[in-house]
FIVEXFI-507109 format. One record per residue (C-alpha): residue number from 0; x negated, y negated, z negated. Coordinates in Angstrom, 1 decimal. Example, Ala and Ser with C-alpha at 12.3 -4.5 7.8 and 13.67 -1.06 7.14 Angstrom:
2
(0; (-12.3; 4.5; -7.8));
(1; (-13.7; 1.1; -7.1));
// end
This chain:
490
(0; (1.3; -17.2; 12.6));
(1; (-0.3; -17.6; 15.7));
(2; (2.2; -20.2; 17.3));
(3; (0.7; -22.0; 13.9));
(4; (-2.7; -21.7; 15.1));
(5; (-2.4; -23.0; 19.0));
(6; (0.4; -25.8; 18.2));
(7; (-2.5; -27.1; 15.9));
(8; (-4.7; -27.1; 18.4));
(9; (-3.3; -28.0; 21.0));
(10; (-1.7; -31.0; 19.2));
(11; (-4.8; -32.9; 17.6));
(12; (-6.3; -34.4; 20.2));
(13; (-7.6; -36.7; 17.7));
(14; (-10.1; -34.6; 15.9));
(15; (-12.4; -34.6; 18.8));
(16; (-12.8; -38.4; 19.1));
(17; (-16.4; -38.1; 17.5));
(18; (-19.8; -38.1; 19.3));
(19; (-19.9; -36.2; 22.7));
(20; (-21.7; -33.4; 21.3));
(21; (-19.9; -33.3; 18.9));
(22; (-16.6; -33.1; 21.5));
(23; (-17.8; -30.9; 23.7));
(24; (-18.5; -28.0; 20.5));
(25; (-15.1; -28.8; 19.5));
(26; (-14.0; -28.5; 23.2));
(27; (-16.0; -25.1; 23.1));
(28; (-14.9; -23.7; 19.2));
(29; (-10.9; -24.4; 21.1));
(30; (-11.4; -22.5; 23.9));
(31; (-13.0; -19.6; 21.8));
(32; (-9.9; -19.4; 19.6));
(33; (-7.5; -20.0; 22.7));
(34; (-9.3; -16.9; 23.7));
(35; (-9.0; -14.4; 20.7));
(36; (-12.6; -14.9; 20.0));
(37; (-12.2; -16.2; 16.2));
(38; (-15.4; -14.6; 14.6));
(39; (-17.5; -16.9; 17.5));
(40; (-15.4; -19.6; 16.8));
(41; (-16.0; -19.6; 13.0));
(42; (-20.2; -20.6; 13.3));
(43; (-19.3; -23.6; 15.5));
(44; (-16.6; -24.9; 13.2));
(45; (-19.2; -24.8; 10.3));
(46; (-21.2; -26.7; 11.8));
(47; (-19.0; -29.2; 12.5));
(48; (-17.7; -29.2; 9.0));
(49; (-20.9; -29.8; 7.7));
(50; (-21.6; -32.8; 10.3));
(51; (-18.1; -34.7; 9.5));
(52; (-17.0; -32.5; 6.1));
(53; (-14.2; -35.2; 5.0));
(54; (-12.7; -34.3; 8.4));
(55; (-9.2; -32.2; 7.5));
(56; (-9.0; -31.2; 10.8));
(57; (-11.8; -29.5; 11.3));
(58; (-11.9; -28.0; 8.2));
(59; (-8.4; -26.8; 8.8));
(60; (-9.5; -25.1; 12.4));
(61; (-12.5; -23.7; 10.4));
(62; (-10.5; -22.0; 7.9));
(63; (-7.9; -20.3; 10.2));
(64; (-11.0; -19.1; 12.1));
(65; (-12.2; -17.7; 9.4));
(66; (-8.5; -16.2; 8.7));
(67; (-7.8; -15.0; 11.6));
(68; (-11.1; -13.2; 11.9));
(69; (-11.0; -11.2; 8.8));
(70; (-12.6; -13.4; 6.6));
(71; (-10.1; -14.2; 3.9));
(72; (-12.2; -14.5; 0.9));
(73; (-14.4; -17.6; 2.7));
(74; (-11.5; -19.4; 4.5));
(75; (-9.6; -19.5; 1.0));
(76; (-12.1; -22.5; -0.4));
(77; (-11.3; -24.0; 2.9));
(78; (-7.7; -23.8; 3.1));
(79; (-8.1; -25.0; -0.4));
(80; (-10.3; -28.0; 0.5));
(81; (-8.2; -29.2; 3.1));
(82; (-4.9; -28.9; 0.7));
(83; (-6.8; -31.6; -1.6));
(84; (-6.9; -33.9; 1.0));
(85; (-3.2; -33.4; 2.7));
(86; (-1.0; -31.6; 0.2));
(87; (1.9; -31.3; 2.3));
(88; (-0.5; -29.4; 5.3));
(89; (2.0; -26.7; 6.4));
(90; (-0.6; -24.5; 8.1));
(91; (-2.8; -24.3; 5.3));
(92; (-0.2; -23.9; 2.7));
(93; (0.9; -20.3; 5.1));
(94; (-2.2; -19.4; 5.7));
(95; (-3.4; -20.0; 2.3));
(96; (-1.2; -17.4; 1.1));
(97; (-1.3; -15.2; 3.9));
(98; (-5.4; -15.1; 2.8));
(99; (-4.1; -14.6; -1.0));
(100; (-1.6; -11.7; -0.1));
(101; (-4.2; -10.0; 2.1));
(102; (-6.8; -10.3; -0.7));
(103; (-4.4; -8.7; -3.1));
(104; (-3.7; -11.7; -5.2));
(105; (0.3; -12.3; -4.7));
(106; (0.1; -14.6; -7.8));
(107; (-2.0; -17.6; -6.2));
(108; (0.0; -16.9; -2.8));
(109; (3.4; -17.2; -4.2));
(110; (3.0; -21.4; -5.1));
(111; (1.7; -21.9; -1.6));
(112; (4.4; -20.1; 0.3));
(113; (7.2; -21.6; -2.1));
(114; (5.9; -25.4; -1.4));
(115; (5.6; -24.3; 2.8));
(116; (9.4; -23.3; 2.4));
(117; (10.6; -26.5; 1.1));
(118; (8.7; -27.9; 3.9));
(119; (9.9; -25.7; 6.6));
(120; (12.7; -23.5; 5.2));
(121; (13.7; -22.1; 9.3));
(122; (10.5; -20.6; 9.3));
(123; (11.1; -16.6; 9.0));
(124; (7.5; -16.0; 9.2));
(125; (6.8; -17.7; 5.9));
(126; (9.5; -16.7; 4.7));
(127; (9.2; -12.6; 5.2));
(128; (5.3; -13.3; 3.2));
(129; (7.0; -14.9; 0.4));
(130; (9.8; -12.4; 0.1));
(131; (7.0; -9.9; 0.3));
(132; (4.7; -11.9; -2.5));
(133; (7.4; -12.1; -4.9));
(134; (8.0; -8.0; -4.6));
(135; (4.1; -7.4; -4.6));
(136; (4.9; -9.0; -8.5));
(137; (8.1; -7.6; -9.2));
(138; (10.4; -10.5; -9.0));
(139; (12.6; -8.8; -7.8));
(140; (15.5; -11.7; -8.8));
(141; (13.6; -14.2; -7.2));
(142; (13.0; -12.2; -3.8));
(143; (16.5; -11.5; -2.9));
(144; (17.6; -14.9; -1.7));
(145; (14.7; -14.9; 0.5));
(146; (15.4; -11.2; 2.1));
(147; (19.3; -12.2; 2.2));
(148; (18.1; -15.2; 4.9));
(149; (15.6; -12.9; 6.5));
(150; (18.5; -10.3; 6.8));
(151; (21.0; -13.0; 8.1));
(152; (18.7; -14.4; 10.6));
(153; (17.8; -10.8; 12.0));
(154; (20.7; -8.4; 11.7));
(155; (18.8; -5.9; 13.7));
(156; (15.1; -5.7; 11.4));
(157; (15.4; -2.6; 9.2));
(158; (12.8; -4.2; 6.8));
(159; (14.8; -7.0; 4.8));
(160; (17.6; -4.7; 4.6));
(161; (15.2; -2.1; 2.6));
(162; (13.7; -4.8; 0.3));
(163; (17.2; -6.2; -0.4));
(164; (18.1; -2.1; -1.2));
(165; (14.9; -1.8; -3.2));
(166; (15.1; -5.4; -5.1));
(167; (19.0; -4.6; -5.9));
(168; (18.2; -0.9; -7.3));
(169; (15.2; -2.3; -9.4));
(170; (18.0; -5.4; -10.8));
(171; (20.1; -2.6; -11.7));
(172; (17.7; -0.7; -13.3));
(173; (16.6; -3.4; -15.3));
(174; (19.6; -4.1; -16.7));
(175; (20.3; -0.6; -17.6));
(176; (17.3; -0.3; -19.2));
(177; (18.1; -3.7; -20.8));
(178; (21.3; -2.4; -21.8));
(179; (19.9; 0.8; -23.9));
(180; (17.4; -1.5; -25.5));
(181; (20.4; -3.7; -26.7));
(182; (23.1; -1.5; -27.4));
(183; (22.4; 2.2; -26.8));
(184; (25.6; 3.1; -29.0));
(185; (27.7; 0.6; -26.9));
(186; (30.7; 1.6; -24.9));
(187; (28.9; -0.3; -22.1));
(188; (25.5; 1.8; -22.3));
(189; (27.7; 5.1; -22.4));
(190; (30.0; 4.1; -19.6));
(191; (26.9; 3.9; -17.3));
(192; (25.5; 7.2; -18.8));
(193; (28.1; 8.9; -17.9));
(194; (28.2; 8.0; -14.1));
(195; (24.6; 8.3; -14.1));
(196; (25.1; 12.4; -15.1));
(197; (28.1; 12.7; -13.1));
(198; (26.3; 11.8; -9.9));
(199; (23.5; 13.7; -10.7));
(200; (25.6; 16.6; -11.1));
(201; (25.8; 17.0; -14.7));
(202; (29.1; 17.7; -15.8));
(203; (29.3; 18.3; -19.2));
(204; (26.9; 15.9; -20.2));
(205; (29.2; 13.1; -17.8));
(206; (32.1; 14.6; -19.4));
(207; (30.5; 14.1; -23.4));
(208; (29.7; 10.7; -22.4));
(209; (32.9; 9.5; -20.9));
(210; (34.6; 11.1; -24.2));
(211; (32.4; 9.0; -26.1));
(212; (33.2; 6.0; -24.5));
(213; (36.8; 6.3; -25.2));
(214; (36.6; 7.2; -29.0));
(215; (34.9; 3.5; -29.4));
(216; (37.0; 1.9; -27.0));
(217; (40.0; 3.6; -26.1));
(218; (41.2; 0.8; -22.9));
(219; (37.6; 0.9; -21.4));
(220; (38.7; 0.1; -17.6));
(221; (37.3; 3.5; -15.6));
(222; (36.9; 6.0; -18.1));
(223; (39.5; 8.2; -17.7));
(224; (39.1; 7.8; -14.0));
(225; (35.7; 9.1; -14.8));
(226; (37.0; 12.1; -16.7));
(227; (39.8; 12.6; -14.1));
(228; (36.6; 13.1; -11.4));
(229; (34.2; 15.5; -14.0));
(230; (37.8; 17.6; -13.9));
(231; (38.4; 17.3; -10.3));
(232; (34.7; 18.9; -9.9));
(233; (35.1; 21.4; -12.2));
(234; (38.8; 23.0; -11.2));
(235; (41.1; 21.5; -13.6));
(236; (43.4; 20.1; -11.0));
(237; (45.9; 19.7; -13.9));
(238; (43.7; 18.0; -16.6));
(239; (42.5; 15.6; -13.7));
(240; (45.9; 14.5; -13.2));
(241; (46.8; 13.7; -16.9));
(242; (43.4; 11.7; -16.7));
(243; (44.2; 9.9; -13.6));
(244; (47.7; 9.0; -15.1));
(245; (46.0; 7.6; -18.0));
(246; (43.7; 5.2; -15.8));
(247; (46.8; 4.0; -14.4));
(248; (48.6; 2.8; -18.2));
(249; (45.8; 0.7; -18.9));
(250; (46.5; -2.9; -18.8));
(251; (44.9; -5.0; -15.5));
(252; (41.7; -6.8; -16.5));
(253; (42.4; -10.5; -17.3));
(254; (41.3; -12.5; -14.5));
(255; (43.0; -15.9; -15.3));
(256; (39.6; -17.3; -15.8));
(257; (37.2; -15.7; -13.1));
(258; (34.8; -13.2; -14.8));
(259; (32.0; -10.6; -13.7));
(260; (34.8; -7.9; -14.2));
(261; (37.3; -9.4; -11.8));
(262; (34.4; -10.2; -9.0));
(263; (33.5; -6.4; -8.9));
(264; (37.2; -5.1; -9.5));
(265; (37.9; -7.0; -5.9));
(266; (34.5; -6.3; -4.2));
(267; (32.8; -9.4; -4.5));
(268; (29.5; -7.9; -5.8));
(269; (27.3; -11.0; -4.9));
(270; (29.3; -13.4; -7.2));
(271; (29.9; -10.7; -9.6));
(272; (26.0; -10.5; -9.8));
(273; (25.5; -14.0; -10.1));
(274; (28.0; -14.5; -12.6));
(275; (26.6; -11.6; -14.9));
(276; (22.8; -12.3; -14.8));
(277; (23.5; -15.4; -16.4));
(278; (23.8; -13.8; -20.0));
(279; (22.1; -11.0; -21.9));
(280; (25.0; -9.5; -23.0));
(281; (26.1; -5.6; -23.3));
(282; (29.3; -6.4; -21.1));
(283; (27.0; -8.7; -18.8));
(284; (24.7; -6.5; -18.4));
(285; (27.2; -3.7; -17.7));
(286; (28.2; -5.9; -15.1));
(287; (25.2; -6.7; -13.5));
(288; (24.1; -2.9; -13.3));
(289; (27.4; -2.0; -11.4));
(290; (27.1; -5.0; -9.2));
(291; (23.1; -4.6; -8.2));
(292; (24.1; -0.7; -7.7));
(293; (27.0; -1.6; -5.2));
(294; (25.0; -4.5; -3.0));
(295; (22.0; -1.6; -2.6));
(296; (24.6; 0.8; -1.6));
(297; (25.9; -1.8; 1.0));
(298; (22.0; -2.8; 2.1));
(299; (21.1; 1.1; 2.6));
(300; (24.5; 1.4; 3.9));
(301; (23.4; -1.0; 6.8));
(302; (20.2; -0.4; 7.4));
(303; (21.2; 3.2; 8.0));
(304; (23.1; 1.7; 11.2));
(305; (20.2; 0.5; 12.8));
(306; (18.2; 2.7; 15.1));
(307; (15.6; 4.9; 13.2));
(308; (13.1; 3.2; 11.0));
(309; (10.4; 4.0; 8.6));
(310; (12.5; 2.4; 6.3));
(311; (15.5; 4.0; 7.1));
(312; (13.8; 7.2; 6.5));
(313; (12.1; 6.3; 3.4));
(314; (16.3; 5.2; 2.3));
(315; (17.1; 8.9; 3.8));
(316; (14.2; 10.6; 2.1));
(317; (14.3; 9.1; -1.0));
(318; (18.3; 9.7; -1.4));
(319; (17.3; 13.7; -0.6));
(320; (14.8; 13.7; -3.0));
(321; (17.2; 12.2; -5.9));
(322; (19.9; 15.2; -5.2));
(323; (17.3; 17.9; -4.6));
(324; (17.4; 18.3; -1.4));
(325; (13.6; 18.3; -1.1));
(326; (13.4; 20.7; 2.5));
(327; (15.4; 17.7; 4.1));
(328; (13.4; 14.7; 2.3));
(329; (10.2; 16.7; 3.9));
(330; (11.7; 16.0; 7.2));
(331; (13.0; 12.6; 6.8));
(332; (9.4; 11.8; 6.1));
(333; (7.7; 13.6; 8.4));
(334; (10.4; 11.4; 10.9));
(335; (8.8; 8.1; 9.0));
(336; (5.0; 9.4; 9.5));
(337; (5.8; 9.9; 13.5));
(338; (7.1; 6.2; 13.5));
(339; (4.1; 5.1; 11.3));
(340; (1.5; 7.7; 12.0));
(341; (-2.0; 7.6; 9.1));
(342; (0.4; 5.5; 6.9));
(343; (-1.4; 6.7; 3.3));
(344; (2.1; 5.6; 0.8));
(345; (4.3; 8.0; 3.3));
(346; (1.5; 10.6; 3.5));
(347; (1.3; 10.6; -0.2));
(348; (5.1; 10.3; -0.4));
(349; (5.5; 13.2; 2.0));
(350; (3.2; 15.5; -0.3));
(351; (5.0; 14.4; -3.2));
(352; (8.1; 16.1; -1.8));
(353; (6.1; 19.1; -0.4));
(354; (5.0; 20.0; -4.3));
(355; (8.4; 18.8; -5.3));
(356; (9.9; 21.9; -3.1));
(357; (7.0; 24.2; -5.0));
(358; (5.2; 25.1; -1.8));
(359; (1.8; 24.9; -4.0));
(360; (-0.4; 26.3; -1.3));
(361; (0.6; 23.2; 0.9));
(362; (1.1; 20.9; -1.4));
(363; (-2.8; 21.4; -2.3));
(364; (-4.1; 21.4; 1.0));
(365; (-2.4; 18.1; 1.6));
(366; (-4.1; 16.8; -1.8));
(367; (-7.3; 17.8; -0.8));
(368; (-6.8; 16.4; 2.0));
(369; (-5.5; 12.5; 1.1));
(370; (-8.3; 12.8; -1.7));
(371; (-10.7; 12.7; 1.1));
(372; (-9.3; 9.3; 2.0));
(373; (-8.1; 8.2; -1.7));
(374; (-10.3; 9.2; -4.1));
(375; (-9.0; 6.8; -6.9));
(376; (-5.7; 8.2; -6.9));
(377; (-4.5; 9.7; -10.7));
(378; (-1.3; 10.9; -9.1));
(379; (-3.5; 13.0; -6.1));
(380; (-5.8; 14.6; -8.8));
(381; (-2.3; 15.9; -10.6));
(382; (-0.6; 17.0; -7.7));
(383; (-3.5; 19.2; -6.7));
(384; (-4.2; 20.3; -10.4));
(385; (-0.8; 21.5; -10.8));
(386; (-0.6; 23.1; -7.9));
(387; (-3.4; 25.2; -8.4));
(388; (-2.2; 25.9; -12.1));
(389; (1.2; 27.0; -10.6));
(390; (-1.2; 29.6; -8.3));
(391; (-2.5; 31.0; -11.6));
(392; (-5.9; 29.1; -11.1));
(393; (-6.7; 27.0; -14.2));
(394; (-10.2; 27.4; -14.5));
(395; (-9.9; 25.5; -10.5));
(396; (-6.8; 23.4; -11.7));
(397; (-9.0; 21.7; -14.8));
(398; (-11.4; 19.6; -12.9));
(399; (-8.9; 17.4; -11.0));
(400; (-6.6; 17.3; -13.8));
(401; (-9.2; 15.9; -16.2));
(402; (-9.9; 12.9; -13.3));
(403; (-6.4; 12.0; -13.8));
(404; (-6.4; 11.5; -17.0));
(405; (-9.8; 9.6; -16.7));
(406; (-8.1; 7.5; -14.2));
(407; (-4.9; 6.8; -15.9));
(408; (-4.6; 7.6; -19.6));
(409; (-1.0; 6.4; -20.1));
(410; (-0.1; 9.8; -17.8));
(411; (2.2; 12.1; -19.7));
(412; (2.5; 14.8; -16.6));
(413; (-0.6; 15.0; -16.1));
(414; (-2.1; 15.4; -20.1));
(415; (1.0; 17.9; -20.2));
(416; (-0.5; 20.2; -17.6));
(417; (-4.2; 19.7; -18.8));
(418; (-2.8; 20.3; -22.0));
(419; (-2.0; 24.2; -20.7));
(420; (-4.2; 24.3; -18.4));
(421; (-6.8; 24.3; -21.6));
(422; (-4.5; 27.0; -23.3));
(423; (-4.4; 29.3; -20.8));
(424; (-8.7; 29.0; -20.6));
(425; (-8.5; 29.6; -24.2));
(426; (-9.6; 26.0; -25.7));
(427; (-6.8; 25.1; -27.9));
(428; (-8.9; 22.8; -29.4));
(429; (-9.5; 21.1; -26.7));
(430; (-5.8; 20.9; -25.3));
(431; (-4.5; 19.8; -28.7));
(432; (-5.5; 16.3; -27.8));
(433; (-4.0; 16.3; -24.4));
(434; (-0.8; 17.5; -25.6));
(435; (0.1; 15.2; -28.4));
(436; (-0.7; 12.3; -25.3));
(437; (1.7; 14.0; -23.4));
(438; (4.4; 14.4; -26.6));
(439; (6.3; 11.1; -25.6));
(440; (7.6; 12.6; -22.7));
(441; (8.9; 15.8; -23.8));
(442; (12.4; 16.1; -23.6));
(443; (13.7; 20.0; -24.6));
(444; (10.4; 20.5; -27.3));
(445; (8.5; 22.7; -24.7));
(446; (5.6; 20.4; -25.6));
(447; (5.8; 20.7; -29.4));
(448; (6.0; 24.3; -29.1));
(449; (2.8; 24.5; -27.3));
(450; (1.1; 22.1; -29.6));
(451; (2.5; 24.3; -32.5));
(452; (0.5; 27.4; -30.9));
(453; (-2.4; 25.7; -30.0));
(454; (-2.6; 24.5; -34.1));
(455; (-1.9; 27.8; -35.0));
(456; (-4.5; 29.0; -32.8));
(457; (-7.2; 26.5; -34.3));
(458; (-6.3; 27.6; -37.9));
(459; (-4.1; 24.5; -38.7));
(460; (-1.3; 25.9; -40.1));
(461; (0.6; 23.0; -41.1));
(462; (0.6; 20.9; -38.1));
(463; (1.5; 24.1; -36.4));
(464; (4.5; 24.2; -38.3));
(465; (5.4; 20.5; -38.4));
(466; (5.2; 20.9; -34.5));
(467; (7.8; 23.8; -34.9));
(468; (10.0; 22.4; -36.7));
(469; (10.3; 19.4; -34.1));
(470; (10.9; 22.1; -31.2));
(471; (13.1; 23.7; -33.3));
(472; (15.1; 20.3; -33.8));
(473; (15.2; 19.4; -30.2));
(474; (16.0; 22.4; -28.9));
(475; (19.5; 22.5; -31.1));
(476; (20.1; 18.8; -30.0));
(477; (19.7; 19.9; -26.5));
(478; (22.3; 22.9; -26.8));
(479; (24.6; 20.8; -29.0));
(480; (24.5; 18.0; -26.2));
(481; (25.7; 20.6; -23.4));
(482; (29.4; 20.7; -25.4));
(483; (32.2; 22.6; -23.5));
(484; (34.4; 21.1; -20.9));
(485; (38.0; 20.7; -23.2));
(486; (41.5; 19.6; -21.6));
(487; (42.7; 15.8; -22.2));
(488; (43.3; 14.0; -25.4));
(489; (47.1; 14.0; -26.5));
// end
């Protein structure tokens, strides 16, 4: 942005033909932003201003001033004031949103970075602050056309390889997501399921799944591929093979007209993409799942090329983490931190792995530690009230936990372990309330079981056994759901 700053300068000659005083402070304010001084700059500009304030120019000089020094919040009304005037001022219009991201407010800096792209679409500058706007707000959609330039321009910069991974994953997920809204008893919803379980490991759940999807749809393109791989990993060599040759009877997919399907099926993710977000179908949404999940694959798949990044570790990190592998995500961002040392997201994101490994006595000297810097954060205050519930030390683990849920109420975990963390102390009373907050995100009834104590324990007998019966419930669905591995269909 700089090149912004001194081209202005140094090409409007014209501002200055005022009064000779006048001149020679505008002579003065150039060479004090020629020289890095901006915060001395900014007094002589106001004054300026406020001699000749329908002058643009000088308005426009007092506001990157003000920029440039730190002062975002007072050069935005002047960025502003000078747009009025020329609408089509490309310096403002950056630095306008540059001022907007910096203040946190992404909205207001999007429309001022979109309009300086029509205006100067080779400029990679603008370009990376828009990408980086439209992420801040989770338009995710919207951002990758602008990180797929970015990445074009600069093979060799690790950071619009990561956004294109990250904005690719998040379009995936949101179609999935989508997709179980829509039609969670579709072929299509199942079919991604199942891979979901098998790369996670989980066999007979993959396996359920892919049998699922053929009962409803007996040609679904992949499925007994998918059954032929659960086999593979579990040592039936022979029932993988009876799988595999099923895959291979099923007819091709019709490609006559092209389709989402026949993009992907030949490796053209981008148009399979494109073609598939443009309905809100179960198939198209199947489609556009598949297709995100490939181009991130390909992005990370790149960036891991490059020379170490942070975000090439964070990519690394994160991948450990997702298999379990939490000893090597410790190390991959302990690699990021030397490359960004103080950097408070991988700090955090390092202690997150550290209690994710169950090293408690570490992870809660690293909490204590970023809650010196970060008081405000929920997700500190739970990491460090777990841990010290997991060292048998609730009455020590109830303080931080009870910040956590004062700072963010909508926080399952974190009511969960209060929830026990109160039980253990003795105060069902007082956990009952934190664990029916917590209910929606239990899974296996652990959490309905505890609530069923701590009603028992207050004398409630009927909740207590309305809570049961729920636990009981789940916990049958969840040993019905693990059904045995069987050979193929005849």
């Amino acid at each position: 942005m700089m090149r912004i700053v001194i081209a202005l300068i140094l090409a409007a000659p014209w501002l200055y033909a005022q009064a000779d005083a006048a001149a020679a402070e505008s002579q003065r304010a150039r060479q004090m932003m020629a020289a890095g001084r901006y915060a001395d700059a900014v007094p002589v500009y106001e004054k300026l201003v406020q001699a000749m304030p329908a002058n643009p120019g000088l308005r426009l000089n007092l506001a990157m001033a003000l920029h440039l020094s730190g002062e975002d919040q007072k050069a935005i009304p002047q960025f502003e004031a000078v747009l009025k005037q020329q609408p089509n001022a490309l310096p403002a219009l950056m630095l306008l949103g540059a001022s907007y991201l910096r203040t946190g407010n992404p909205a207001k800096a999007v429309p001022s970075l979109e309009k300086a792209m029509t205006i100067a679409p080779d400029d990679l500058q603008g370009r990376a602050m828009l990408a980086d706007g439209l992420l801040m707000l989770d338009r995710y959609q919207a951002a990758i056309p602008h990180l797929r330039k970015l990445a074009a321009a600069d093979p060799a910069n690790p950071r619009p390889l990561y956004g294109l991974g990250r904005c690719y994953e998040a379009v995936a997920q949101q179609a999935f997501d989508a997709l179980e809204r829509l039609g969670p008893d579709s072929p299509w919803w199942l079919m991604l399921a199942a891979e979901t379980r098998a790369k996670l490991g989980r066999n007979t759940a993959a396996f359920a799944l892919y049998r699922a999807v053929l009962d409803k749809q007996p040609n679904f393109r992949g499925a007994h591929a998918g059954l032929a791989e659960v086999y593979r990993k579990t040592d039936h060599a022979d029932w993988a093979a009876a799988e595999d040759a099923a895959e291979r009877k099923l007819p091709p997919a019709p490609c006559a007209v092209p389709s989402a399907e026949c993009h992907f099926l030949k490796g053209r993710y981008e148009q399979a993409l494109s073609l598939a977000l443009v309905r809100k179908t179960p198939e198209s949404l199947f489609w556009q799942s598949r297709a995100a999940n490939e181009l991130a694959r390909s992005s990370f798949a790149q960036l891991a090329k490059l020379p170490p990044s942070v975000e090439s570790q964070q990519v690394l990190a994160e991948l450990y983490r997702n298999l379990g592998r939490h000893t090597d995500a410790i190390q991959a961002w302990k690699t990021a931190l030397e490359l960004a040392p103080g950097d408070p997201r991988l700090e955090q994101e390092l202690l997150t792995s550290v209690y994710m490994s169950r090293d408690y006595p570490a992870a809660e000297k690293m909490a204590r530690a970023l809650l010196a810097k970060v008081a405000g954060a929920a997700e500190l205050h739970f990491i460090l009230g777990d841990s010290l519930l997991n060292q048998q030390q609730p009455e020590q683990a109830v303080e931080p936990l009870r910040k956590s849920v004062s700072l963010r109420p909508d926080y399952p975990a974190a009511q969960a372990v209060l929830g026990r963390a109160l039980m253990q102390l003795g105060q069902s009373k007082e956990a009952i309330p934190h664990l029916v907050a917590a209910l929606p995100a239990d899974t296996d009834g652990s959490l309905h079981f505890q609530l069923s104590r701590a009603y028992q324990e207050t004398g409630q007998n009927e909740k207590a056994a309305e809570a049961r019966k729920v636990y009981q419930t789940m916990q049958k669905s969840s040993a019905e759901a693990e059904m045995e591995i069987t050979g193929p269909k005849r």
